[in-house]
C-alpha positions as a LaTeX table, in Angstrom:
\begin{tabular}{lrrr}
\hline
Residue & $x$ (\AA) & $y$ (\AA) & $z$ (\AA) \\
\hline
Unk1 & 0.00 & 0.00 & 0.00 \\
Unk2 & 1.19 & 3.27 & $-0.74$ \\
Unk3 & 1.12 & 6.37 & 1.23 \\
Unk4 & 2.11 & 9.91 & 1.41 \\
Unk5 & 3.85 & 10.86 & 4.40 \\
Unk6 & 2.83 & 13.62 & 6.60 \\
Unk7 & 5.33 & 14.59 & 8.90 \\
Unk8 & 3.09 & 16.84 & 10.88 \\
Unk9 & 0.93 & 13.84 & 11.86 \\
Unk10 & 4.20 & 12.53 & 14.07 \\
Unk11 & 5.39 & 14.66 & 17.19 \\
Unk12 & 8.69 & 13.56 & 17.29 \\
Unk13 & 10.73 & 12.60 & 14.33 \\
Unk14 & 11.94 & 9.15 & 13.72 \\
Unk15 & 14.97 & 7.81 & 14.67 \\
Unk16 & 16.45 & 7.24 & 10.91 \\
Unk17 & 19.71 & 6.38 & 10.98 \\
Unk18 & 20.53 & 5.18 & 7.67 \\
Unk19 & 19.38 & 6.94 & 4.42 \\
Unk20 & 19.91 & 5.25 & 0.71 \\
Unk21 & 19.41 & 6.38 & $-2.50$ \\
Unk22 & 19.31 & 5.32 & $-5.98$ \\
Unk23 & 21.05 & 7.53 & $-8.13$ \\
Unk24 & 19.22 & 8.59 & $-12.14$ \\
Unk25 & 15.88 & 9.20 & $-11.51$ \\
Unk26 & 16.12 & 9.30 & $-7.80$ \\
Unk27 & 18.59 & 11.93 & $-6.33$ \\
Unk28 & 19.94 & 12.94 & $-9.67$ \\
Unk29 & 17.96 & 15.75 & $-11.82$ \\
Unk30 & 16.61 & 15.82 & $-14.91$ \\
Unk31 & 20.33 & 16.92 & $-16.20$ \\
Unk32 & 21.84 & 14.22 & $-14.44$ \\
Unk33 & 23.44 & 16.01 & $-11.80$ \\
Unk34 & 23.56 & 15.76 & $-8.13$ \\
Unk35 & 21.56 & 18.81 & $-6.92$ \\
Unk36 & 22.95 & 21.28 & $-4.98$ \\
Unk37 & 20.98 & 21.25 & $-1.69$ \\
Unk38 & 22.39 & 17.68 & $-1.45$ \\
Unk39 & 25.84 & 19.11 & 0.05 \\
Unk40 & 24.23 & 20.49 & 3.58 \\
Unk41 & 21.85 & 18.02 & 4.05 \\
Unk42 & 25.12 & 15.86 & 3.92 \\
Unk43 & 26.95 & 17.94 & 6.24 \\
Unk44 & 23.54 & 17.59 & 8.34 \\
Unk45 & 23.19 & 13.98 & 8.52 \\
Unk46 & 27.12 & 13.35 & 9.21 \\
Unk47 & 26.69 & 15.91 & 12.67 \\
Unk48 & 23.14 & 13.66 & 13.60 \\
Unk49 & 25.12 & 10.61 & 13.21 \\
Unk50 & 22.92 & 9.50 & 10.22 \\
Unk51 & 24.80 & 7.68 & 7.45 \\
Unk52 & 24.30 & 8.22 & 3.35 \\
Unk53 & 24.54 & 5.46 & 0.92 \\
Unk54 & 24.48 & 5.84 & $-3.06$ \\
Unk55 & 23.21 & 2.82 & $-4.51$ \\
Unk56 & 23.29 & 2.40 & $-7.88$ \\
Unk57 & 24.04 & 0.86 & $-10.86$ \\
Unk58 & 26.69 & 2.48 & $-11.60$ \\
Unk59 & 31.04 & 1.73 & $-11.02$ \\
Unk60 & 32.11 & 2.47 & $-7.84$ \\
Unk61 & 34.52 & 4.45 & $-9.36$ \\
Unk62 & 32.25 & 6.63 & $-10.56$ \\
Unk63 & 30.58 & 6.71 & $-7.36$ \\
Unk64 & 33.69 & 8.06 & $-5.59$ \\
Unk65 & 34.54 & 10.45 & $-7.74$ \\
Unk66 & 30.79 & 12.31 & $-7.46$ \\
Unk67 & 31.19 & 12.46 & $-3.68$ \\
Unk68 & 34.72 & 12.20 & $-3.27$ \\
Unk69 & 34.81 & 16.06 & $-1.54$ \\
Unk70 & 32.64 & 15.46 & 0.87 \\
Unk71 & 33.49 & 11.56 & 1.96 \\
Unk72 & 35.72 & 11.18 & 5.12 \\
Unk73 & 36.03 & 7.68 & 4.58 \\
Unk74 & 32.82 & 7.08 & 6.08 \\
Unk75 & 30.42 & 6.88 & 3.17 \\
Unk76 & 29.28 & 3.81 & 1.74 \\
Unk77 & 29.02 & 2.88 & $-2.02$ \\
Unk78 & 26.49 & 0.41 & $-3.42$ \\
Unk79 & 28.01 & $-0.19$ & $-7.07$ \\
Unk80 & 26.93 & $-2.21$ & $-9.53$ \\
Unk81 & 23.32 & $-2.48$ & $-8.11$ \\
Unk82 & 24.60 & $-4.28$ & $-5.51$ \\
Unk83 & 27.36 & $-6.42$ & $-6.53$ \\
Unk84 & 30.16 & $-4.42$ & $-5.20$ \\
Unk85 & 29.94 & $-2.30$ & $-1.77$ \\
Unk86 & 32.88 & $-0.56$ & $-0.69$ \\
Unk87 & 33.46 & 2.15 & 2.58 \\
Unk88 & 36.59 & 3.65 & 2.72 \\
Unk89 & 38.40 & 2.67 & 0.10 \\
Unk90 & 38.27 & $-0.59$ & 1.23 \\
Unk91 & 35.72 & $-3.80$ & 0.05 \\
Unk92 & 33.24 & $-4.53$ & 2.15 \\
Unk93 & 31.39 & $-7.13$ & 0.07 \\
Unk94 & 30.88 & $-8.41$ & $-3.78$ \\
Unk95 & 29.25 & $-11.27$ & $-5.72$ \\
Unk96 & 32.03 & $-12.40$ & $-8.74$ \\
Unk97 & 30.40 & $-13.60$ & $-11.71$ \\
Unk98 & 31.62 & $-16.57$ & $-13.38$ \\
Unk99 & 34.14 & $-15.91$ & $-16.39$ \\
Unk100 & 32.24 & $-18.44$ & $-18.45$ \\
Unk101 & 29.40 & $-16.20$ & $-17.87$ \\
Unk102 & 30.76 & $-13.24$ & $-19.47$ \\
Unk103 & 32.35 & $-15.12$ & $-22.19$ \\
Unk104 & 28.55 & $-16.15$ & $-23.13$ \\
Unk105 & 27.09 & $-12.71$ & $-22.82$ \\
Unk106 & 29.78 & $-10.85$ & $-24.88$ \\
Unk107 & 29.87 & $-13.41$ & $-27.29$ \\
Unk108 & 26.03 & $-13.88$ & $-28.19$ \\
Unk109 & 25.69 & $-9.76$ & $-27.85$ \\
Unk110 & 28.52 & $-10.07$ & $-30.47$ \\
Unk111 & 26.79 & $-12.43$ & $-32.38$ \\
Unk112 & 23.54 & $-10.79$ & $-32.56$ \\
Unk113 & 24.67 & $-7.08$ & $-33.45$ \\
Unk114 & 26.66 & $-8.53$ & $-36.29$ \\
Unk115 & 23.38 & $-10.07$ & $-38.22$ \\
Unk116 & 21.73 & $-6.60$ & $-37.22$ \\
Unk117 & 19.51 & $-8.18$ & $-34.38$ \\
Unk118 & 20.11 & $-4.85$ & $-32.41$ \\
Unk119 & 22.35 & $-1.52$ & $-31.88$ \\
Unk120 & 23.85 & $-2.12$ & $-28.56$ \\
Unk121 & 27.23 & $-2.46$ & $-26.56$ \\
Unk122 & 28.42 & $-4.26$ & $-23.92$ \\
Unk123 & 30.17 & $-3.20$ & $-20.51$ \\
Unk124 & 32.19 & $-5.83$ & $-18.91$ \\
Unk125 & 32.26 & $-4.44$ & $-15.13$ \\
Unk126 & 35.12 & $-5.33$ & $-13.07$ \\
Unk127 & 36.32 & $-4.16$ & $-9.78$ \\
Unk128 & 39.19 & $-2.41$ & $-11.07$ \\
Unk129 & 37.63 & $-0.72$ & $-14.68$ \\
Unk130 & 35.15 & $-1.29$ & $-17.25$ \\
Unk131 & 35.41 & $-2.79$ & $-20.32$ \\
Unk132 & 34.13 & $-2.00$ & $-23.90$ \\
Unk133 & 35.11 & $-3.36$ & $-27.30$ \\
Unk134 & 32.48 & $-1.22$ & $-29.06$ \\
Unk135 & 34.36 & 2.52 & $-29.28$ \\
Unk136 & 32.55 & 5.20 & $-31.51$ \\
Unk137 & 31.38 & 8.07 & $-30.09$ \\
Unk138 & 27.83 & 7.66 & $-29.41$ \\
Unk139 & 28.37 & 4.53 & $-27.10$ \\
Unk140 & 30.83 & 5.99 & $-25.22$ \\
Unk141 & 28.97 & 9.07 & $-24.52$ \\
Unk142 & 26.29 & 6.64 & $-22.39$ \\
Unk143 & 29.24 & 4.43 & $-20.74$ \\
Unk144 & 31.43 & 7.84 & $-19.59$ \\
Unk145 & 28.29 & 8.71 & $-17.55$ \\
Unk146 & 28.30 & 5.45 & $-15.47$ \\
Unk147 & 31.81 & 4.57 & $-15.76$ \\
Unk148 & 34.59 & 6.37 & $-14.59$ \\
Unk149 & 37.05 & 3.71 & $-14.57$ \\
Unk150 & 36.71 & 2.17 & $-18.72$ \\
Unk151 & 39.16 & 0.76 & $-21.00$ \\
Unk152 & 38.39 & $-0.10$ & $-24.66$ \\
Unk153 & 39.55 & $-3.70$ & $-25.34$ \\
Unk154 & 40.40 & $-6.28$ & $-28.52$ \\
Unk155 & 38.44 & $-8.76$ & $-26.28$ \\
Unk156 & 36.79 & $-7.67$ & $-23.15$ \\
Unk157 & 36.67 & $-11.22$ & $-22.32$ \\
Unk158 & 40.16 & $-11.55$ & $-21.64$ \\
Unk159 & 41.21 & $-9.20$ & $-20.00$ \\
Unk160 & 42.52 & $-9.66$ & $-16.01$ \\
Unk161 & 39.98 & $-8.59$ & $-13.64$ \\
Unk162 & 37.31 & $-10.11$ & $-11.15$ \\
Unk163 & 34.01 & $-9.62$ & $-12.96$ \\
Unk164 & 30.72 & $-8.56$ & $-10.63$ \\
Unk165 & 28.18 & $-7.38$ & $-13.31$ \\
Unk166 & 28.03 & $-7.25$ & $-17.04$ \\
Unk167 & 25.94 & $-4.32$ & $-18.15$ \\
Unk168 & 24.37 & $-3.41$ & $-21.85$ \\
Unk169 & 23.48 & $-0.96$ & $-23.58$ \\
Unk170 & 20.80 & $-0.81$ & $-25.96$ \\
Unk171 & 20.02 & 1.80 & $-28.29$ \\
Unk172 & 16.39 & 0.41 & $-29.07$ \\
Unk173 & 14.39 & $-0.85$ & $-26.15$ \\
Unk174 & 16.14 & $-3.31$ & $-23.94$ \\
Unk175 & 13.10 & $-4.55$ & $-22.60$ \\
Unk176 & 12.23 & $-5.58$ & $-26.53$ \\
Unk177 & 15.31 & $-6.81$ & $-27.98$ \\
Unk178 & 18.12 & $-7.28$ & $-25.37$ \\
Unk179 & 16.84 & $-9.06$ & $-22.96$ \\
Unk180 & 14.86 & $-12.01$ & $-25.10$ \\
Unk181 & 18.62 & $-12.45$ & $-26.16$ \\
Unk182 & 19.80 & $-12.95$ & $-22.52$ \\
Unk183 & 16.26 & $-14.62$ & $-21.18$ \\
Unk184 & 18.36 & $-18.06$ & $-20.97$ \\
Unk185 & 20.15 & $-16.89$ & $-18.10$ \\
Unk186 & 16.94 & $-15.84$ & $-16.07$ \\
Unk187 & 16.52 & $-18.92$ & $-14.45$ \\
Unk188 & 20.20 & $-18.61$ & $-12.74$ \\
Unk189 & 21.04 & $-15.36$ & $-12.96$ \\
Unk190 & 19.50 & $-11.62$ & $-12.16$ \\
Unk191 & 18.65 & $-10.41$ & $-15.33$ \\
Unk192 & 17.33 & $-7.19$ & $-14.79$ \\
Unk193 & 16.43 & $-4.30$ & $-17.02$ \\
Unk194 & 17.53 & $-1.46$ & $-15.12$ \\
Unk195 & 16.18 & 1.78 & $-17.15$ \\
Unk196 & 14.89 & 2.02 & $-20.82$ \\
Unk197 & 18.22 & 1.03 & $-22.62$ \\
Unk198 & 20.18 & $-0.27$ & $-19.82$ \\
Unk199 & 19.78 & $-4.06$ & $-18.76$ \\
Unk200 & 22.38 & $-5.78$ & $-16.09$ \\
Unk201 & 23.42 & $-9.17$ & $-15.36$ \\
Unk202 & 24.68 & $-10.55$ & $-12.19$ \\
Unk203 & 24.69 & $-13.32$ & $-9.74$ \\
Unk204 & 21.28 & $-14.32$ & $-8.59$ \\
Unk205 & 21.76 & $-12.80$ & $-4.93$ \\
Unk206 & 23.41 & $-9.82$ & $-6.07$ \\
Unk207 & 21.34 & $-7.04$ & $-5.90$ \\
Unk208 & 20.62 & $-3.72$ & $-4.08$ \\
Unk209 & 18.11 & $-5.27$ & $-1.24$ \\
Unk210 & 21.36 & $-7.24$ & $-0.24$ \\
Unk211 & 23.72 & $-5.43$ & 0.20 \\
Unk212 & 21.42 & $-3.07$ & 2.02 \\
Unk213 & 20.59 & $-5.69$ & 4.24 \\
Unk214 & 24.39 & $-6.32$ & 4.77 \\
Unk215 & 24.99 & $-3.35$ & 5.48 \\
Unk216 & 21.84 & $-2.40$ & 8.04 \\
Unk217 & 23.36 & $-5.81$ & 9.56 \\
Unk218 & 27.23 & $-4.24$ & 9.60 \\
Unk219 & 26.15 & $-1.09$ & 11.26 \\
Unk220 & 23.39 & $-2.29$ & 13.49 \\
Unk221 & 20.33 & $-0.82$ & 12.06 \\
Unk222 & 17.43 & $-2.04$ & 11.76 \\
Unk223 & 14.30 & $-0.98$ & 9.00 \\
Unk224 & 12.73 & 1.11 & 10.65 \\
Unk225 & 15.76 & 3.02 & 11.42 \\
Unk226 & 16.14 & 3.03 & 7.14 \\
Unk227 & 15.40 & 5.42 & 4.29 \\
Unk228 & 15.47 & 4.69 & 0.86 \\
Unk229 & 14.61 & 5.93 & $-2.41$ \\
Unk230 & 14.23 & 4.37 & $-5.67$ \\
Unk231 & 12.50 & 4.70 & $-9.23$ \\
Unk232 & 13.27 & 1.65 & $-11.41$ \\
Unk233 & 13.22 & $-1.58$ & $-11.01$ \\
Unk234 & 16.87 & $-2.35$ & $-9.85$ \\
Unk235 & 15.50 & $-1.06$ & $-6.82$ \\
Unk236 & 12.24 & $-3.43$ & $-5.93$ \\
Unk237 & 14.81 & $-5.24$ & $-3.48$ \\
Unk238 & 15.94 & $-2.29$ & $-1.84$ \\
Unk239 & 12.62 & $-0.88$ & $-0.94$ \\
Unk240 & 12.02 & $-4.15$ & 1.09 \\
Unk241 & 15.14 & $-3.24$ & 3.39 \\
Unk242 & 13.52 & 0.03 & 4.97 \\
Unk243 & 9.72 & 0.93 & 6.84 \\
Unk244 & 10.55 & 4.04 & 5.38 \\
Unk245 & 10.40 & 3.19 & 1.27 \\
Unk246 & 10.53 & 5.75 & $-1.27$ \\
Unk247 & 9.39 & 5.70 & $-5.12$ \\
Unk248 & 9.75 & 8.98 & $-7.02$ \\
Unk249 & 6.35 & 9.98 & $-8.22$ \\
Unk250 & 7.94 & 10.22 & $-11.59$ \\
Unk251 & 8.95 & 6.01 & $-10.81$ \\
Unk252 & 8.26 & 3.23 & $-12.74$ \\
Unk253 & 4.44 & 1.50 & $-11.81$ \\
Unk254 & 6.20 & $-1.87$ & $-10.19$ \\
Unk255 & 8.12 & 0.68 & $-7.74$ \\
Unk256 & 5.03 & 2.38 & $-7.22$ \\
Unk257 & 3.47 & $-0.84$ & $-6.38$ \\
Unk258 & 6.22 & $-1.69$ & $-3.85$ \\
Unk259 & 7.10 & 1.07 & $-2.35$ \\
Unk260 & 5.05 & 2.32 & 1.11 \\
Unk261 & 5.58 & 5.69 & 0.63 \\
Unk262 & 6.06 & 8.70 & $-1.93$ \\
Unk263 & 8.46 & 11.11 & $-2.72$ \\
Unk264 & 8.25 & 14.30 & $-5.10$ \\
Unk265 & 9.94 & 13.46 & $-8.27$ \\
Unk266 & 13.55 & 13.79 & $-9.12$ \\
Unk267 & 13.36 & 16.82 & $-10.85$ \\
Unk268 & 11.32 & 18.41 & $-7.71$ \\
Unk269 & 14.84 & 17.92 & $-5.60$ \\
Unk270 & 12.06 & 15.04 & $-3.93$ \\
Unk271 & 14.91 & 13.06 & $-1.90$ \\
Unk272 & 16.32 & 15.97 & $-0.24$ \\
Unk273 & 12.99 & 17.19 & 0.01 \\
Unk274 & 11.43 & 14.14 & 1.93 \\
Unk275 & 14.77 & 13.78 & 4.29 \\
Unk276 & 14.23 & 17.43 & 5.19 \\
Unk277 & 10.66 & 16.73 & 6.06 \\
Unk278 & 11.16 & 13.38 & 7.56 \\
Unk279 & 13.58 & 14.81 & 9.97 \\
Unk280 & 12.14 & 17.82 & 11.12 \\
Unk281 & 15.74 & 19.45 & 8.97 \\
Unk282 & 15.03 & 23.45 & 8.40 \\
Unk283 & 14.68 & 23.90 & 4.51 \\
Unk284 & 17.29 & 25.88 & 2.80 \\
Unk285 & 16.89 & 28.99 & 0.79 \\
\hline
\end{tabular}
């Protein structure tokens, strides 16, 4: 069931001690940038004790480099929807996937853009970089937003890494003609298609709701003491970690349908906007 919070109904606001968000269509705007009223409410959070946690699909490289300034070491990245989390620098958790795995994935993409069965690419995530084989201009401009860290490769199968995710991009609809290609690894993998053109594989625990719950475990806090926010479905899972569950009103209707409570959209600042709230946090000019 979903609701619209009131905070005025509540005397006393909750004791939220752990706040995560999704990153496009959540906390990022309609440019794609992180919005500028996100740097105090960091700054507030930090002094109440309450930790932030990106979680997204994208590199934790890229991750790190968005909130790099403000990070003391303390901050916690959710990469790869879930298949790499990192704090500090240092790994806290990640789900490999199997080499033979990739090798299928690149090769059958490979295979089916070559008898014109789609116009796509494919990102090989590792821990350390990315990896691409397809190189003009108007792939790269969609894997430089989500991937810092990316090499272009003769073979991004061989190259030396530890694989956690294997991303595509698809210039049609990857609901419509990636993922029929990749449907034979649904039943032991997470195949999930993760915005309009964008559709990830992984391991079949790997995903956001897990590490969340790894992390909620790590830290000692419990749901009701969680936030989150999400608008796609890479983030069903998460919004089962938190009493306090966000989809953007701008969200996709499965997120609607899962998530207890509403937010303003992303382009109405509506994370930083519902913490604010939530909290009883003064709104800035």
């Amino acid at each position: 069931m979903n609701v619209q919070h009131d905070r005025q109904t509540a005397t006393t606001p909750p004791d939220i001690r752990l706040v995560v968000t999704d990153m496009d269509g959540t906390l990022l705007d309609g440019e794609g940038n992180v919005p500028d009223a996100l740097w105090p409410l960091l700054t507030e959070l930090n002094e109440r004790g309450i930790a932030f946690c990106p979680a997204s699909g994208r590199q934790y490289a890229t991750l790190a480099a968005q909130f790099g300034a403000v990070d003391d070491g303390g901050m916690v990245y959710v990469a790869e929807n879930g298949a790499y989390v990192v704090r500090g620098g240092a790994e806290l958790s990640s789900d490999l996937l199997e080499r033979d795995v990739v090798e299928w994935i690149v090769k059958e993409l490979r295979r089916h853009v070559d008898a014109g069965g789609a116009d796509a690419g494919v990102v090989v995530c590792g821990k350390r970089s990315a990896y691409v084989e397809r190189s003009d201009e108007a792939f790269m401009e969609h894997v430089r937003r989500y991937y810092a860290a990316h090499e272009i490769v003769p073979d991004a199968t061989a190259v030396d890494d530890e694989f956690v995710k294997v991303a595509v991009f698809d210039f049609g609809t990857a609901q419509d003609t990636t993922a029929p290609l990749l449907a034979p690894l649904a039943d032991t993998h997470q195949v999930v298609v993760s915005s309009a053109h964008w559709i990830d594989v992984m391991n079949p625990a790997a995903n956001k709701g897990a590490a969340v719950r790894a992390l909620q475990k790590a830290l000692g806090i419990t749901p009701a003491q969680t936030m989150v926010f999400g608008d796609y479905r890479n983030d069903l899972e998460m919004l089962d970690t938190a009493d306090w569950s966000y989809a953007m009103a701008n969200a996709h209707p499965d997120v609607l349908a899962r998530a207890r409570l509403r937010a303003p959209a992303n382009t109405e600042n509506g994370v930083v906007r519902t913490v604010r709230d939530v909290l009883g946090l003064p709104v800035q000019a």
